[in-house]
C-alpha positions as CSV (number, residue, x, y, z in Angstrom):
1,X,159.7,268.1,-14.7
2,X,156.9,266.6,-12.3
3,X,153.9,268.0,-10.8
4,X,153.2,267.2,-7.2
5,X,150.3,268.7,-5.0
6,X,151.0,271.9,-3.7
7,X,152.3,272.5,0.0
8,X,152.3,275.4,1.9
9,X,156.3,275.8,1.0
10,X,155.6,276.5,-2.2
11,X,153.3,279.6,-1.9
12,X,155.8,282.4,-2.3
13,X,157.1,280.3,-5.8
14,X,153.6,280.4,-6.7
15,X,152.7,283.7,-5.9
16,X,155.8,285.2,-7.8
17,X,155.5,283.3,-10.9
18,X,151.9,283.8,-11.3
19,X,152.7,287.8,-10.6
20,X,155.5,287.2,-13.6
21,X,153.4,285.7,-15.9
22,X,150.1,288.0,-15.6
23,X,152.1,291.4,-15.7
24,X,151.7,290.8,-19.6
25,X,148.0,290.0,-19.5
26,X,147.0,293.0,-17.2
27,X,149.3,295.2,-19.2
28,X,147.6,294.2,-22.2
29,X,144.4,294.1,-20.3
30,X,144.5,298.2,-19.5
31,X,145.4,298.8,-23.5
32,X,142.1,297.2,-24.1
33,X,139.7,298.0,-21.5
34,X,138.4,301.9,-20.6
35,X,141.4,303.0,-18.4
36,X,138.3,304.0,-15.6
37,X,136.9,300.5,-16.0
38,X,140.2,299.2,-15.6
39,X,141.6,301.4,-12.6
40,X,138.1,300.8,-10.9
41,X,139.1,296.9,-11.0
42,X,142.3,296.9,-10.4
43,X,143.8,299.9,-8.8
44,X,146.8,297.6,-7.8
45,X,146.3,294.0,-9.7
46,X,149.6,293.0,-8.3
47,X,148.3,292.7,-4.5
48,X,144.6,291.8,-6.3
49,X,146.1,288.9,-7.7
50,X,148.7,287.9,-4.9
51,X,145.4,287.6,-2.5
52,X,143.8,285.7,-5.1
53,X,146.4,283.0,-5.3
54,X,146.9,282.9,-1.6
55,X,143.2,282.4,-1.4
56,X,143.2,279.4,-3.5
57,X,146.4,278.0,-2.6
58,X,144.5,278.0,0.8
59,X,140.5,277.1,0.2
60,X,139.8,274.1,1.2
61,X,137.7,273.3,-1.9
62,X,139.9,274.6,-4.4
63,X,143.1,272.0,-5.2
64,X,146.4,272.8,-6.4
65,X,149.5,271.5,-8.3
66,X,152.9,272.4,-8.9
67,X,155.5,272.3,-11.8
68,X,158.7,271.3,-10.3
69,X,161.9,271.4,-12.4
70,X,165.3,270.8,-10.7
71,X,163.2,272.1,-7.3
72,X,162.9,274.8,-9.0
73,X,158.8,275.8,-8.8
74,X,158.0,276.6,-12.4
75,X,153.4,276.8,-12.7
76,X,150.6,276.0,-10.9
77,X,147.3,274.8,-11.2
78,X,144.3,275.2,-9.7
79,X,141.2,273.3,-9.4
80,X,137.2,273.6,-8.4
81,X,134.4,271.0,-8.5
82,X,131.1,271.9,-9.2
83,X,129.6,268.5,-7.9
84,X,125.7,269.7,-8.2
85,X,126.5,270.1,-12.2
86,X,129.6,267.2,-12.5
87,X,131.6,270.4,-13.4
88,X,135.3,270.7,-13.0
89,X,136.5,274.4,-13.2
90,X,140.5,275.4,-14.3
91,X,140.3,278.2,-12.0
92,X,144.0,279.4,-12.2
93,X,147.3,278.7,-14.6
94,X,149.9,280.4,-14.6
95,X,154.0,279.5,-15.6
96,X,156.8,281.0,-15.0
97,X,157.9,283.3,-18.4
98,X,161.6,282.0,-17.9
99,X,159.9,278.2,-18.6
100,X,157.1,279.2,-21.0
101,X,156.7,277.1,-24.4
102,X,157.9,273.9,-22.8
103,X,154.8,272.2,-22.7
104,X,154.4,272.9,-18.6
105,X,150.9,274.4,-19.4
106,X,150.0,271.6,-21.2
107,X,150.8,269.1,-18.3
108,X,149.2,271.3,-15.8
109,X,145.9,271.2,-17.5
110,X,146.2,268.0,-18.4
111,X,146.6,266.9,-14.9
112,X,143.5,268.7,-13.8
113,X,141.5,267.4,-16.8
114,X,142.5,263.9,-15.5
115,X,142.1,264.8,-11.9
116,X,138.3,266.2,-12.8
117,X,137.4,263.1,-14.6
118,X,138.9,260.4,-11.5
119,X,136.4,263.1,-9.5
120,X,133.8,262.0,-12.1
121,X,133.4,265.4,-13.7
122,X,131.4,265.3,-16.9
123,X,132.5,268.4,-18.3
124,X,135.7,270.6,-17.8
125,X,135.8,274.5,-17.8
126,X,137.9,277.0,-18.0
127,X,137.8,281.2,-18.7
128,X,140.0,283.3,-20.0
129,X,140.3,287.1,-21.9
130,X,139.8,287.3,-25.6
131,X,142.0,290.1,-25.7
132,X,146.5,289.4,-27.0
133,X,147.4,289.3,-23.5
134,X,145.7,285.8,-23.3
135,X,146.6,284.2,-26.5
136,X,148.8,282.1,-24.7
137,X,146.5,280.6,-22.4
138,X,144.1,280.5,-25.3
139,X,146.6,278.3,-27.3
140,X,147.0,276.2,-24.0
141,X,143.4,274.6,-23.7
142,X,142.4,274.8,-27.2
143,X,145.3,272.4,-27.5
144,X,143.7,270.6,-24.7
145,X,140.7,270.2,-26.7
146,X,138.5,273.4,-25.0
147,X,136.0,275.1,-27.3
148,X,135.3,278.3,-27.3
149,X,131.6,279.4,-26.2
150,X,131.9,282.9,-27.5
151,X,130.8,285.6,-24.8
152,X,130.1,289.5,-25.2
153,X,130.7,291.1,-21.6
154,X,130.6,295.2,-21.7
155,X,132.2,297.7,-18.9
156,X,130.9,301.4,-18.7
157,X,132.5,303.1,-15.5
158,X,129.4,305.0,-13.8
């Protein structure tokens, strides 16, 4: 495996393994949110998320990197700075399910972490969903050495 920057040929890879490897997160997402709440946020999280990616595969200020294995493109990362604050964001992960539990998470992040601190980031952050859906990613920068800052957000649909 190696992780390069990302190019613009490697946007559909990108975009298709991140769709692969949320479809369990939003899936467990609706089973724990008020179906309302959750249709009102995502009537179609597939094209919600597939602009997301594209966005930050594109932004100028966000940066990105790929898993590569055999050319084959297996996760992503990407990155924001938050100069003012010296803080360096995990805005998106995401690994293909076929190459899930081989540690490619683990590199990602760790390549950002190292990334933020060349950048000279002070602090690294990263959010995720408390709900099963996320225990993965969870695992994945507790590992890293993340704590947890624990967070109540409620929904009511109007």
């Amino acid at each position: 495996m190696q992780i390069v920057p990302f190019e613009t040929q490697h946007r559909e890879a990108v975009v298709q393994l991140s769709l692969q490897a949320w479809a369990p997160v939003f899936e467990s997402l609706e089973r724990v949110m008020d179906r309302a709440v959750f249709q009102e946020f995502y009537p179609d999280w597939r094209v919600a998320q597939q602009h997301a990616v594209e966005q930050a595969c594109a932004a100028e200020d966000v940066h990105v990197w790929v898993a590569l294995d055999n050319g084959a493109t297996t996760g992503f990362v990407a990155v924001k700075l938050h100069r003012d604050s010296k803080l360096g964001e995990i805005y998106m992960l995401a690994v293909d399910p076929a190459y899930q539990g081989r540690g490619i998470g683990t590199a990602l992040t760790n390549v950002a972490i190292d990334w933020m601190k060349a950048q000279g980031m002070t602090i690294a952050m990263v959010e995720t969903g408390g709900d099963p859906g996320h225990g993965a990613a969870r695992h994945t920068y507790e590992k890293a050495g993340f704590r947890l800052l624990p967070i109540a957000r409620y929904f009511k649909k109007l």
